[in-house]
C-alpha positions as CSV (number, residue, x, y, z in Angstrom):
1,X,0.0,0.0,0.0
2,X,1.3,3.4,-1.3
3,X,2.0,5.9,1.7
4,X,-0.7,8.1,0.4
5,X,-2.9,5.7,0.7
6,X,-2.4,5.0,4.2
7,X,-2.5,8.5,5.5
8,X,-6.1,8.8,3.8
9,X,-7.1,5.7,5.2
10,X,-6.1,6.1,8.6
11,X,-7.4,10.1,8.2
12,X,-10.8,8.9,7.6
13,X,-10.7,6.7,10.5
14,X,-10.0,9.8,11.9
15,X,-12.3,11.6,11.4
16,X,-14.9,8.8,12.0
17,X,-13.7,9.1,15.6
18,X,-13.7,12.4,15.8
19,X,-17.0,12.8,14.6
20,X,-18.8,10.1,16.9
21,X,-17.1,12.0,19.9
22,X,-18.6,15.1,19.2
23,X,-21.6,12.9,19.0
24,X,-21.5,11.7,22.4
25,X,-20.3,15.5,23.6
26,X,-23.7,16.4,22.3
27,X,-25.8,13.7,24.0
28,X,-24.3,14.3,27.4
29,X,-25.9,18.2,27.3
30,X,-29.2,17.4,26.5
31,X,-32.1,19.8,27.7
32,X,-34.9,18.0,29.4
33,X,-38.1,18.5,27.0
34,X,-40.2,20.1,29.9
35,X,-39.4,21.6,33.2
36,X,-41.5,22.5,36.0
37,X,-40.8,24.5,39.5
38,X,-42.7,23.5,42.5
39,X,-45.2,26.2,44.6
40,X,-44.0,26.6,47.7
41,X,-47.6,26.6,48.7
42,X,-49.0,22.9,50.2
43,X,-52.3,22.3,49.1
44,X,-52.8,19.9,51.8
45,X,-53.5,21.6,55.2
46,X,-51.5,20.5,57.9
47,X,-50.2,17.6,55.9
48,X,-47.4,16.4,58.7
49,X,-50.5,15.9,61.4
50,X,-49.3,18.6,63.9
51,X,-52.8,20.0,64.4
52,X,-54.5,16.3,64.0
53,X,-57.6,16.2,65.6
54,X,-60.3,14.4,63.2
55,X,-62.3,11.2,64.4
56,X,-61.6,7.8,62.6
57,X,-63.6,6.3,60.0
58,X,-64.5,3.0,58.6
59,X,-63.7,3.1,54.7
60,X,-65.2,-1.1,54.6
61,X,-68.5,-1.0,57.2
62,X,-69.7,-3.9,54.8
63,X,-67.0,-6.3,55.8
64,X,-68.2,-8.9,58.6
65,X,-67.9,-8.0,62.3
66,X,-67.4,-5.1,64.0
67,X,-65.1,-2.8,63.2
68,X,-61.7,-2.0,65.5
69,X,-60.2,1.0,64.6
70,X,-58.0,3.6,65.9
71,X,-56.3,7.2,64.6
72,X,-53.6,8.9,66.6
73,X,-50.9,11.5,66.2
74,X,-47.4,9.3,67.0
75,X,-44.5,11.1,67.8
76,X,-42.3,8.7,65.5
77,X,-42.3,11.3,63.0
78,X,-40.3,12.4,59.5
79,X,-40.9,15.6,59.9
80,X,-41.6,18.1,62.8
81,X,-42.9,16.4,65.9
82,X,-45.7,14.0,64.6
83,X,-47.5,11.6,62.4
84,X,-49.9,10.3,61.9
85,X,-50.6,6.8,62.6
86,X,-53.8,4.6,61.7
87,X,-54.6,1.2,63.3
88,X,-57.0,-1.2,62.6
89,X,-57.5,-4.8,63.9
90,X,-60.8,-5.3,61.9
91,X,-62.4,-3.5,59.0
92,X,-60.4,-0.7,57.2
93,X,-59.4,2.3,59.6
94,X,-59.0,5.7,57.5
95,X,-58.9,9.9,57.5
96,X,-59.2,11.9,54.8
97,X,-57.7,15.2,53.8
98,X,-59.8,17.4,52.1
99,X,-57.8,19.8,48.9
100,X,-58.9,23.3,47.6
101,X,-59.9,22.7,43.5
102,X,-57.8,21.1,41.6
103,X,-57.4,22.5,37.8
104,X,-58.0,21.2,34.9
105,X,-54.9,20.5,32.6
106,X,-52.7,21.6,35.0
107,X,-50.3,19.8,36.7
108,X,-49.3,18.3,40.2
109,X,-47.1,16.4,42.5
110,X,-48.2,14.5,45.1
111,X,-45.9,13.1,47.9
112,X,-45.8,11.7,51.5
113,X,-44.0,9.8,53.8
114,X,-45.1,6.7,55.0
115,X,-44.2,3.0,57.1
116,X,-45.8,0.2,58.4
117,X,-47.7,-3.1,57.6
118,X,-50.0,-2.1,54.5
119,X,-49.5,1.8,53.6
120,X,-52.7,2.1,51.6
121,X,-53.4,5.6,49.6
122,X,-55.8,7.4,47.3
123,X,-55.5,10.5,46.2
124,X,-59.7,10.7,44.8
125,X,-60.8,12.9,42.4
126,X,-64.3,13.6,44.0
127,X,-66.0,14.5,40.5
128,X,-64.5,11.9,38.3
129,X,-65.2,9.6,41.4
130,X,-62.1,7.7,41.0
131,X,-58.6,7.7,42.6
132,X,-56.2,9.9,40.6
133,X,-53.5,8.2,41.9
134,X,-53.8,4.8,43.8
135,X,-50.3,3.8,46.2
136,X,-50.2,0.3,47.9
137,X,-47.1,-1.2,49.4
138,X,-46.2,-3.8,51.6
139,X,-44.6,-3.8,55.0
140,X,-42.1,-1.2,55.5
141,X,-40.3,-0.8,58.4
142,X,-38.3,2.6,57.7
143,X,-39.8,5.7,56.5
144,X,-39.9,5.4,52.2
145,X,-41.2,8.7,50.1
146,X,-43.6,8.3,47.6
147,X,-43.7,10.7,44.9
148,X,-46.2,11.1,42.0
149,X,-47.3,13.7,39.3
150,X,-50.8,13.7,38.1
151,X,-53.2,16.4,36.4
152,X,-57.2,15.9,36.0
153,X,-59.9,16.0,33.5
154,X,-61.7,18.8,34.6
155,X,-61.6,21.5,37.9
156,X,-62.4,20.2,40.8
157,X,-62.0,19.2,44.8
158,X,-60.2,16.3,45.9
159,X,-59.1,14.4,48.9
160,X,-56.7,12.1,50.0
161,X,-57.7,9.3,52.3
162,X,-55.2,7.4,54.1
163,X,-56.0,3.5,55.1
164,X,-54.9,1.3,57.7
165,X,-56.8,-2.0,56.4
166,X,-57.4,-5.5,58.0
167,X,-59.7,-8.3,57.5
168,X,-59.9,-9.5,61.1
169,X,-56.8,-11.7,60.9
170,X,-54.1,-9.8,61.7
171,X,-53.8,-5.9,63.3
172,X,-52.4,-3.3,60.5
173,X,-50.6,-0.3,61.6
174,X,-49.5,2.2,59.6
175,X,-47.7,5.7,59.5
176,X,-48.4,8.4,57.3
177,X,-46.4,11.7,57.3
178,X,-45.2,14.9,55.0
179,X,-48.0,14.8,52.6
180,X,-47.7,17.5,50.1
181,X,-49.9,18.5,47.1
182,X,-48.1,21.6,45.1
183,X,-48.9,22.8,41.9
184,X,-46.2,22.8,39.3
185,X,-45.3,26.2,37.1
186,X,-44.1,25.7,33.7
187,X,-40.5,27.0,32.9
188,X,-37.5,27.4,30.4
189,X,-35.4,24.0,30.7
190,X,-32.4,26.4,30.4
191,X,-33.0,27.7,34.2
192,X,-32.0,29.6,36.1
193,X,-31.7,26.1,38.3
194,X,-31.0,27.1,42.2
195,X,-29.3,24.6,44.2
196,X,-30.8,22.3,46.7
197,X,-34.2,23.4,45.3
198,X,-36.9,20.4,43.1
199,X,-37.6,20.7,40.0
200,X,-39.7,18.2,37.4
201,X,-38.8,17.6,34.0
202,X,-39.7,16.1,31.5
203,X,-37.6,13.7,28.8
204,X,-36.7,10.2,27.3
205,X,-37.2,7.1,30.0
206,X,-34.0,5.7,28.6
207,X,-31.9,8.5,29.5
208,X,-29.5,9.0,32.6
209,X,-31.1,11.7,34.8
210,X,-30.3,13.3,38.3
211,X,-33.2,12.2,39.6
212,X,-35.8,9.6,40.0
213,X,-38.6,8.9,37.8
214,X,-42.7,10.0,39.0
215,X,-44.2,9.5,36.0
216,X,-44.7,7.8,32.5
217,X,-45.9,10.2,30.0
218,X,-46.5,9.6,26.0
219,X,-43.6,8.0,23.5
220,X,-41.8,6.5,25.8
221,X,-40.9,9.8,27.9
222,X,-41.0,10.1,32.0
223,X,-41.3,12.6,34.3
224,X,-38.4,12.8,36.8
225,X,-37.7,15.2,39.9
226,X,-34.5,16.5,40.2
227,X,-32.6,19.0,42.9
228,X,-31.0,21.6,41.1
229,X,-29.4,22.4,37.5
230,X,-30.8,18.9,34.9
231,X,-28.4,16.6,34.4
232,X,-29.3,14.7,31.0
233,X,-27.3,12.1,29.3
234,X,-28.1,8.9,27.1
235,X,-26.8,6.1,29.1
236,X,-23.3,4.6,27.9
237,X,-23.2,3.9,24.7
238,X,-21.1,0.6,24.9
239,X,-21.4,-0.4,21.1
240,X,-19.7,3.0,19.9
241,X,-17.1,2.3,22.7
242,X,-16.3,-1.0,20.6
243,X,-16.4,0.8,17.5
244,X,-13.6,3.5,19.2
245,X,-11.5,0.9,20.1
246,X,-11.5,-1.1,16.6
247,X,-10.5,2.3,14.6
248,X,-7.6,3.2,16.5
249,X,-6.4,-0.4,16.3
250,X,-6.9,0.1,12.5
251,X,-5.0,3.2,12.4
252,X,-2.5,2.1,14.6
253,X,-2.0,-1.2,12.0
254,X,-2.0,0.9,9.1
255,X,0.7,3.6,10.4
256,X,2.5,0.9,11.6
257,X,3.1,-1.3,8.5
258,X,6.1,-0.4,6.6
């Protein structure tokens, strides 16, 4: 092979690398497709059960025998002083938290804290008559966070009702604290980001975010919450790593041969 040759050979090899670096350079500053800020404002009124002073309810008075039910404020709490904590050794021990209007095609985050034996949770949409948002876990023994985004079909009220269920055999206890509705404000995905402060956004499930995902959304996107400045990226890309490695062994065997 003429030494000509091998220079343009090895150049276009080159410049294949160079090109599918500035490829990944690209993908690793990728702005998120939707971002929202959180209201300060919680929609939910005294959502860590300082204040709590409501009576029990049975949520299941049509299951057999008589109910055994119990709701106190516990002072194993997540935030501030107390929780709440729900017991039940028969029938389905709940409270419910009643939420100024929810709007129509806006949208929302709803989180709280919770542990026990059953953590049982609907956020109910009183018009549409259905939970908006349905949350049922096993048992926990450490406080876990559960965070979701959801918007409605038309304005109106909700509330959320928090459950402590049993069917007679066993006795459920559970713990419920830090629940927070706030309404999410559109804005540009190119900040200002402050630190330590959440934001939502919105982009591709498959790439590598700062955060944690709280939501599916249309063509395989996600939404996920984030603390400060997005951090985007498509995950590894292992096949063009392979690629890489097999030009500049090319190149180097080209240059090499006399």
């Amino acid at each position: 092979m003429k030494k000509y040759q091998k220079y343009l050979i090895a150049g276009t090899f080159f410049l294949l690398i160079v090109l599918l670096l500035f490829s990944y350079y690209i993908n690793l500053n990728i702005f998120p497709e939707e971002t929202y800020r959180l209201s300060r404002e919680n929609m939910i009124y005294d959502g860590s059960f300082e204040n709590f002073v409501e009576n029990v309810s049975d949520c299941c008075s049509n299951m057999p025998g008589k109910e055994d039910i119990s709701a106190l404020k516990s002072p194993d709490s997540i935030d501030k002083y107390f929780s709440l904590n729900l017991t039940s050794s028969n029938h389905c021990a709940c409270i419910n938290k009643e939420v100024d209007k929810i709007e129509k095609e806006k949208k929302y985050i709803f989180s709280f804290f919770y542990k026990g034996d059953n953590a049982h949770v609907c956020l109910l949409a009183e018009a549409d008559n259905n939970c908006s948002i349905m949350i049922k876990v096993g048992k926990s023994r450490e406080w876990n966070e559960s965070v979701n985004i959801f918007s409605v079909k038309k304005s109106q009220k909700a509330s959320v009702y928090f459950y402590a269920d049993s069917g007679g055999e066993k006795i459920s206890s559970n713990f419920y604290d830090k629940a927070e509705i706030r309404e999410l404000t559109k804005i540009s995905g190119k900040g200002p980001f402050m630190e330590n402060v959440k934001y939502v956004i919105k982009t591709k499930k498959t790439y590598t975010v700062n955060g944690y995902m709280i939501g599916e959304a249309e063509d395989n996107k996600a939404y996920f919450l984030i603390t400060g400045k997005p951090k985007i990226s498509e995950k590894f890309p292992i096949n063009d790593f392979i690629a890489l490695l097999i030009m500049i062994y090319i190149i180097i065997r080209i240059l090499s041969d006399p």
